[in-house]
C-alpha positions as a printed Julia matrix, in Angstrom:
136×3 Matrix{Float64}:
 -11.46   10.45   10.28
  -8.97   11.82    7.63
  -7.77    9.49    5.3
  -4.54   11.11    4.31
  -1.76   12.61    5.85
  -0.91   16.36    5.39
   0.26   15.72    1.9
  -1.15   16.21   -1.69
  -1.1    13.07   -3.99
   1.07   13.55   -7.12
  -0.42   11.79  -10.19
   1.25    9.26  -11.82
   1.2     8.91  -15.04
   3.44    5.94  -15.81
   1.87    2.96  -14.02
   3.26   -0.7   -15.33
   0.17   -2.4   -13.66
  -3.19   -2.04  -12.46
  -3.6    -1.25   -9.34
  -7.29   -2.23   -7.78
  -7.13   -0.7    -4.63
  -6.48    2.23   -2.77
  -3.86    2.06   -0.15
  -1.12   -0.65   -1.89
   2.53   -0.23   -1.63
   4.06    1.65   -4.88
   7.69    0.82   -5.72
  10.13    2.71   -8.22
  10.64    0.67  -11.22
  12.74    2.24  -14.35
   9.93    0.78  -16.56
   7.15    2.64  -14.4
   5.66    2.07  -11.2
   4.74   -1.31   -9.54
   3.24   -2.85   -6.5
   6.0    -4.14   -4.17
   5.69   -7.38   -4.65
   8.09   -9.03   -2.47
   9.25   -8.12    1.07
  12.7    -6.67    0.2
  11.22   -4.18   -1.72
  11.19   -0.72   -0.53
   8.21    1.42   -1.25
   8.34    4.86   -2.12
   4.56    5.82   -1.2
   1.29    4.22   -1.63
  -1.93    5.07   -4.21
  -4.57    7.17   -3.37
  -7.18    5.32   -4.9
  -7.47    2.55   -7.88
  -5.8     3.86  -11.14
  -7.96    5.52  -13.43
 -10.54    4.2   -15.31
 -11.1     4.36  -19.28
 -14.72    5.45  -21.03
 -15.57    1.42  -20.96
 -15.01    2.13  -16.83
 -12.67   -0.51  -16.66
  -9.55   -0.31  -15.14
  -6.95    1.24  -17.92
  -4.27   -1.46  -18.48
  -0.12   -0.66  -17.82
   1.34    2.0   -19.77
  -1.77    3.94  -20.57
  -3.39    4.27  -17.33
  -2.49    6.52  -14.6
  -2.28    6.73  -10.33
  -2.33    9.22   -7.76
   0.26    8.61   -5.26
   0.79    9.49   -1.28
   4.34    9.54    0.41
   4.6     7.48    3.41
   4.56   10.21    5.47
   2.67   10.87    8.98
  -0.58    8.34    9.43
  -1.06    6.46    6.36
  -3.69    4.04    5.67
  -2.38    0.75    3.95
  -4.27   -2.36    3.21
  -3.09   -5.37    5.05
  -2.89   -8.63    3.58
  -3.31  -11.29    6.74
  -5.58  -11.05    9.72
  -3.82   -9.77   13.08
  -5.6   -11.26   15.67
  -4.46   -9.7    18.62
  -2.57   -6.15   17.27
  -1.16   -3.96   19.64
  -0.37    0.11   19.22
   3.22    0.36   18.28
   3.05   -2.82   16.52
   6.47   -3.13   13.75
   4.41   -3.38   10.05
   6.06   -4.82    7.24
   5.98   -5.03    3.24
   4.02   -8.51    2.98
   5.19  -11.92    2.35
   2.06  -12.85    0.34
   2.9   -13.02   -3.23
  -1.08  -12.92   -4.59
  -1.59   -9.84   -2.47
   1.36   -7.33   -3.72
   1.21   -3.89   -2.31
   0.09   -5.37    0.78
   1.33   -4.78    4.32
   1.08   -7.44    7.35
   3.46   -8.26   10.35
   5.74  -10.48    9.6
   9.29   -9.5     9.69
  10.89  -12.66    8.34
  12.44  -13.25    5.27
  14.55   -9.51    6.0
  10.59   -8.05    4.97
  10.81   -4.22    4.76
  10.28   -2.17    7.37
   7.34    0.24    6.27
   5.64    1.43    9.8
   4.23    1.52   13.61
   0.44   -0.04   13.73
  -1.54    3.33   15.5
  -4.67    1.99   16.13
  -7.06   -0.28   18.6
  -6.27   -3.49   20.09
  -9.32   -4.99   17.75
  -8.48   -7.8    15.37
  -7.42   -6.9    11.93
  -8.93   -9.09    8.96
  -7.46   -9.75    5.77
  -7.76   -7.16    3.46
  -8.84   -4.17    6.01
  -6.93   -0.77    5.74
  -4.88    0.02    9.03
  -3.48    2.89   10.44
  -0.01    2.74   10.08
   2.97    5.95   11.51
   5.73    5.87    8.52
């Protein structure tokens, strides 16, 4: 299974937080990039992988670390932040409503949430935290 669409990651280099995770919502911030971290905010791609690392091997801290970012563009994989129990192909995915878990997608529309996506993938339940297959 390929985990990226047909397009290169660009590297970062001006990240304003840490990001843990591959597969979290990036937003454009004038400061430097962010997690979206509420559900009107409108990603611009999503990281490839956690930001880099310094020689400790911990996670370098805003302004000095760095990211390589995707486009949302083609099939994407994006980490969800609630379980789906039932999801079905075609399924509307949103920027999440769950503050603690910025970056996050899930499938709740309320609140005027973001539009980010079509679920592509089995009818099998989703868990918290699992990366999803999602058309952008």
């Amino acid at each position: 299974m390929v985990q990226y669409s047909g397009n290169d990651p660009r590297h970062a280099p001006d990240i304003q937080e840490t990001f843990a995770s591959k597969g979290l919502l990036v937003k454009y911030d004038a400061s430097g990039l962010l997690m979206t971290a509420s559900v009107t905010d409108t990603p611009i791609g999503y990281t490839a992988a956690e930001s880099s690392r310094g020689e400790d091997g911990e996670l370098e801290a805003a302004g000095t670390g760095t990211a390589s970012i995707l486009p949302l563009d083609g099939l994407v994989y994006l980490k969800v932040a609630n379980a789906i129990s039932a999801p079905k192909f075609g399924l509307p995915i949103y920027t999440s409503q769950t503050a603690s878990d910025n970056g996050t997608v899930d499938d709740d529309s309320s609140n005027s949430a973001v539009l980010v996506g079509y679920y592509c993938g089995d009818e099998s339940a989703i868990s918290a935290g699992d990366f999803i297959p999602v058309w952008c």
